[in-house]
N, C-alpha and C positions, 0 to 999 in steps of 0.2 A: 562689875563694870567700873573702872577709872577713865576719869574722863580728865585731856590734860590739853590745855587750852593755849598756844602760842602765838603773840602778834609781835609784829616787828613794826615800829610806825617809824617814820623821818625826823631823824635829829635825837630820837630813843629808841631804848629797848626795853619793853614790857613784858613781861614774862609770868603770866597768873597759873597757878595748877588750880582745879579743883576737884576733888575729888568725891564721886555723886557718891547720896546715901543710898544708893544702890552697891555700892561695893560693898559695905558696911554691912549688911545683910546676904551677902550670897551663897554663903556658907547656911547660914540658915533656910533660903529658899532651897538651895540644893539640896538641903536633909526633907524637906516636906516634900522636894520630888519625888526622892527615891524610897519614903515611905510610906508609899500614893501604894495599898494592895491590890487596889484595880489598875488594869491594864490601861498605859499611860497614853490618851487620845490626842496624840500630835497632828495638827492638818498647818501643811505649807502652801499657800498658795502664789505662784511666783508671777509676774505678769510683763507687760512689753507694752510700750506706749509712743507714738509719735502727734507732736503735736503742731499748728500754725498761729504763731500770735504777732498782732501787730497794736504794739507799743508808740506810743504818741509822743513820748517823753520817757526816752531811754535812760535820760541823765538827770531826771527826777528836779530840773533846773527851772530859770527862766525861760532859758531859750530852750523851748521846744524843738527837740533832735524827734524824728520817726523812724522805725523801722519795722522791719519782718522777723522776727525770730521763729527757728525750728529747732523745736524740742524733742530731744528722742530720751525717752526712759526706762527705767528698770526699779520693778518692785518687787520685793515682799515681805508677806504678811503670815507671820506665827501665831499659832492660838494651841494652846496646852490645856486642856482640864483631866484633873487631878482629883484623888479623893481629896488631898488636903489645898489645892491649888489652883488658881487658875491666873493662865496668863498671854494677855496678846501684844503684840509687838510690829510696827510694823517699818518699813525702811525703804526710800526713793532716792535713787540718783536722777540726775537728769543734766545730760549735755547737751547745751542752749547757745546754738548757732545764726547770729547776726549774719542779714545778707550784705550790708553796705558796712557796718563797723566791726569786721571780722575780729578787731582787737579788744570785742568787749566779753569773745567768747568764754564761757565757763563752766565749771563744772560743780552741779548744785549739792547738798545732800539736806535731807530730812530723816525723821525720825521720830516714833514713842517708844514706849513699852508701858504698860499696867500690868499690875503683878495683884490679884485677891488673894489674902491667906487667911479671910476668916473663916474656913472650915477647918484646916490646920489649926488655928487658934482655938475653934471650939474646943476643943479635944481636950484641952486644957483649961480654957476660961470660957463659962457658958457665956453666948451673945455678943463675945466681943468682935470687933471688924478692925483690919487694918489692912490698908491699900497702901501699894508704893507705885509711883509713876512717874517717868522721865520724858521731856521730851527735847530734839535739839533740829535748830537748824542754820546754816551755812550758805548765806547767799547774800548777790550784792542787792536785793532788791526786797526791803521789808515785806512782812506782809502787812496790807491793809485789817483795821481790829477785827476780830470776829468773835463771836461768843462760841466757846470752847463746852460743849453740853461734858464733855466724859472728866474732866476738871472742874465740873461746876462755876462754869462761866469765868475762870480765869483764864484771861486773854494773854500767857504770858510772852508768844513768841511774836507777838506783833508790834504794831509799832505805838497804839494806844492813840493813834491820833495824830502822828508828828510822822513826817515825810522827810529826810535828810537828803541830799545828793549822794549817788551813785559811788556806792563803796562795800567792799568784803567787810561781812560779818558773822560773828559765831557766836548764838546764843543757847544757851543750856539751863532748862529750869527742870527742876525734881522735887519732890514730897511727899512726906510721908502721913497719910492719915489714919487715926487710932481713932474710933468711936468704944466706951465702955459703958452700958447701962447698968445703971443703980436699982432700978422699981421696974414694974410695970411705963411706968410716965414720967420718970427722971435718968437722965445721962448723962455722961461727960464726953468733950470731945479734945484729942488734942492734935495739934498740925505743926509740924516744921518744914519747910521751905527752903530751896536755895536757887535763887536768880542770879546768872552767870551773862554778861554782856560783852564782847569786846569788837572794836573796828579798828579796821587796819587807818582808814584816814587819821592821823596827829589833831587833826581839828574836832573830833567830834569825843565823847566824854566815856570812855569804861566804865563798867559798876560790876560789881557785885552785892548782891544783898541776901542777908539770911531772916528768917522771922521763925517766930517761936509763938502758938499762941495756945492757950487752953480756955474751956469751956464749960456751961454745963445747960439745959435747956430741960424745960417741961412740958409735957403730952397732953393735951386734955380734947375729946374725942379730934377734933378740925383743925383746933389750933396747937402750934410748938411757940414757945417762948423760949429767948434763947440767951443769954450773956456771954459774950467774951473776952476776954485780956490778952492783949499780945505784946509785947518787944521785936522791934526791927532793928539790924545795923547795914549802913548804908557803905560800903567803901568806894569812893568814884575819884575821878584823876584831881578836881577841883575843887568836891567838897562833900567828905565824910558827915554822915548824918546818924542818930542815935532817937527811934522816935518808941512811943511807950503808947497804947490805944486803951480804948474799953467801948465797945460796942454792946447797944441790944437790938432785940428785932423779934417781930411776929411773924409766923408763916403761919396761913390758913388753905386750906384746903376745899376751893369751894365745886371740887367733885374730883372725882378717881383719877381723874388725864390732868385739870386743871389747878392751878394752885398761883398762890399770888406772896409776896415778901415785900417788910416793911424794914428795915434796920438803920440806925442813926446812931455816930459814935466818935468820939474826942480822940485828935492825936496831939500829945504833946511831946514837940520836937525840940532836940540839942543838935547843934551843927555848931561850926566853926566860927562862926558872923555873930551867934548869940542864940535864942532861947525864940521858940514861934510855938504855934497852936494850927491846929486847922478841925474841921468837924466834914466827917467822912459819913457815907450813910451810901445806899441801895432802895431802889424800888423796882420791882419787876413781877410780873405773871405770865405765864407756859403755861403752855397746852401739848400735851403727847398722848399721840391717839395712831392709831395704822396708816389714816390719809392725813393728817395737817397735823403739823408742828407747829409753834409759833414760839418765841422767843420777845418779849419785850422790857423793856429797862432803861434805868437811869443807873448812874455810878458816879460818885467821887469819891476818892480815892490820892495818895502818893504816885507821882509818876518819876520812877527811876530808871527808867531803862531808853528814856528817851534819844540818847546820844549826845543833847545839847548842851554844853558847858555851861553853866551857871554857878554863882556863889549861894544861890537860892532855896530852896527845896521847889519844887515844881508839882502843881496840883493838875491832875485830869481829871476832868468833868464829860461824861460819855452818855447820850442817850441812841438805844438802839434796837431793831426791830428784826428780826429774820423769820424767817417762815420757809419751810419745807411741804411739797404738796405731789401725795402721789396721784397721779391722773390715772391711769390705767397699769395691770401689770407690767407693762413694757416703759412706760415714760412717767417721767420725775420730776419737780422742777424746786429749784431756791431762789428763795430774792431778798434782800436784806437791805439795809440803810442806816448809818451812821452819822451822828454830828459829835464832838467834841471839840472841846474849849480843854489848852494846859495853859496855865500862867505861874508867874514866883508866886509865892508866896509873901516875899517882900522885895518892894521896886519892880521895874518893868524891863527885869533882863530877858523874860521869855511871856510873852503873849502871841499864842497859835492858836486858830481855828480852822476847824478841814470839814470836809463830807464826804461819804463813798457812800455811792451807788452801786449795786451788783443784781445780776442775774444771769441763771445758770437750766440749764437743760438740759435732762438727760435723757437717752433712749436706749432700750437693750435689743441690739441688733439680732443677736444670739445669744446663747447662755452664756459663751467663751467672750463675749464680744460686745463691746458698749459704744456709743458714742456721742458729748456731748460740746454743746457750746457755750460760750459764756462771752458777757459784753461787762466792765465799771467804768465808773465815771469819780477820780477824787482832784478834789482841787481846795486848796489850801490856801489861808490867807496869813503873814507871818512878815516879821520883821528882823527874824533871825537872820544871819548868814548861811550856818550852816543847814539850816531849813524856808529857803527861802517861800515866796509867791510861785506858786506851781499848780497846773490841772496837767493830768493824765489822764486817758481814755486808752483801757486794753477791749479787746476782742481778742476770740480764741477758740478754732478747732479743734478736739482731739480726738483720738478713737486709741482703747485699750484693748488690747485680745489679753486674758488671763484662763489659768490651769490649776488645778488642783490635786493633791496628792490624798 
């Protein structure tokens, strides 16, 4: 898969290619397909979706614009397991039809893929794991943060917290993760990364960034102890950044569903303005069980991807809660809730604070046939321009009919 990336903004022309490290390896997924001696289990499933959402703040601004949008969609979803392989995929368009500002109509896309090849890998290296996963999407209307469970909580296609004005964008993050154990209770872990940002608006900031990090982490029956060293480079329209980390952290296990993470850990950063520091760190506990999920956490962390021009480096700071609950075989429910703080790092070119509220419900009408609704609430407090003082409140119909082969 190459992925090639083109924006055109006013007064220039920007032109990034990148190309994912999924192409870099296809040749090699393709060989583990086709030496899969069991017969290869492809299921497609293709689906159709119409939806009604009314938007309170279309133009993500001060002045509150309202409308009606109807969304008609088209999905689907691959999943392949393999003797040496397994892999799911999944892909939405969606044309989103304003009734009063028919000139904001557009046309959406999303996407992942995950790719497992540690049974292929066995074959060759006892224990080892490595996961490739891409995901992208295309639209003028960020998403609000949400904790991302099949990436291990990176949020990477959101907006982290920052709400910008109403503008095309195309984002593309991929990664490749390697786990190798050593012992019984000793491993290594390594990860690379590539964050791809661009917006068609002149006013708001491109990035790309890649990171590189390795690890190694000890087992002792509950608890994993963990160290790791990373390098990031930051490329953005106003200011290239160079930052170098070292993280540790405890995870403990306090039963089979539940588990809880402590980790605290130094960046020091090279940018263009001079030399900074910042201390990044995580706390969170989950729960995964048949009926309840939960999701809770703290994060700080580098925030690059936020679109907001700065000479700064930008820190987000994120605590957040989500929970999943199945009520009976037929109906579902999520509810989740956000706060985040980003500011510089040095001076006050960017101090933003938001919330989002969300809640969602599902019911399965028929086996082909779902349908659910959803209400958020985010509002933003900010002195940026390009992010101004803004609340939005959506609600939203849908019903999906889907099929399977």
């Amino acid at each position: 898969m190459l992925s090639v990336a083109m924006v055109h903004k006013t007064g220039k022309k920007k032109q990034s290619i990148n190309i994912s490290i999924l192409s870099c390896l296809i040749l090699l997924i393709s060989g583990f397909l086709t030496e899969s001696s069991a017969a290869p289990a492809w299921r497609l499933i293709p689906s159709l979706s119409i939806s009604e959402t009314y938007n309170s703040n279309i133009f993500s601004s001060s002045d509150e614009t309202g409308d009606f949008i109807t969304g008609t969609g088209a999905s689907f979803k691959i999943t392949y397991t393999g003797t040496n392989t397994e892999l799911k995929a999944n892909y939405t368009t969606t044309w989103s039809s304003y009734a009063n500002n028919t000139e904001l109509n557009v046309l959406t896309h999303d996407g992942n893929i995950n790719i497992d090849m540690a049974r292929g890998i066995n074959s060759y290296f006892r224990d080892v794991r490595i996961n490739v996963s891409e995901g992208f999407s295309y639209s003028p209307d960020s998403k609000d943060y949400y904790f991302d469970v099949e990436r291990g909580g990176d949020a990477s296609l959101s907006n982290y917290g920052i709400r910008t004005e109403r503008n095309d964008a195309f984002r593309n993050a991929a990664s490749i993760d390697m786990s190798l154990p050593l012992s019984r209770n000793q491993g290594m872990n390594l990860r690379y990364s590539n964050l791809l940002t661009e917006f068609s608006d002149p006013v708001l900031q491109d990035n790309m960034t890649n990171s590189l990090s390795i690890g190694t982490y000890y087992t002792a029956r509950k608890d994993t102890l963990h160290v790791d060293i990373g390098i990031m480079k930051s490329t953005a329209d106003e200011v290239d950044l160079n930052s170098y980390s070292i993280t540790t952290g405890l995870r403990h296990k306090f039963s089979p569903v539940t588990q809880g993470e402590f980790s605290i850990g130094w960046d020091m950063i090279d940018y263009e303005a001079g030399k900074t520091s910042n201390v990044r760190g995580t706390l969170n506990l989950s729960r995964t069980s048949e009926f309840i999920t939960y999701y809770i956490g703290y994060s700080r962390d580098l925030n690059t991807v936020s679109g907001v021009k700065t000479t700064s480096p930008v820190v987000s700071q994120t605590a957040y809660i989500n929970m999943s609950v199945r009520h009976t075989r037929l109906l579902s429910s999520t509810m989740g809730a956000t706060y985040s703080i980003n500011q510089s790092l040095n001076g006050d070119e960017v101090d933003i604070k938001s919330y989002n509220l969300s809640a969602e419900a599902n019911y399965t009408i028929r086996t082909w046939l779902t349908g659910s609704f959803s209400v958020s609430h985010f509002a933003q407090n900010s002195g940026v321009a390009s992010a101004m003082d803004i609340e939005r409140n959506l609600l939203m119909l849908k019903v999906s009919a889907s099929w399977g082969t």
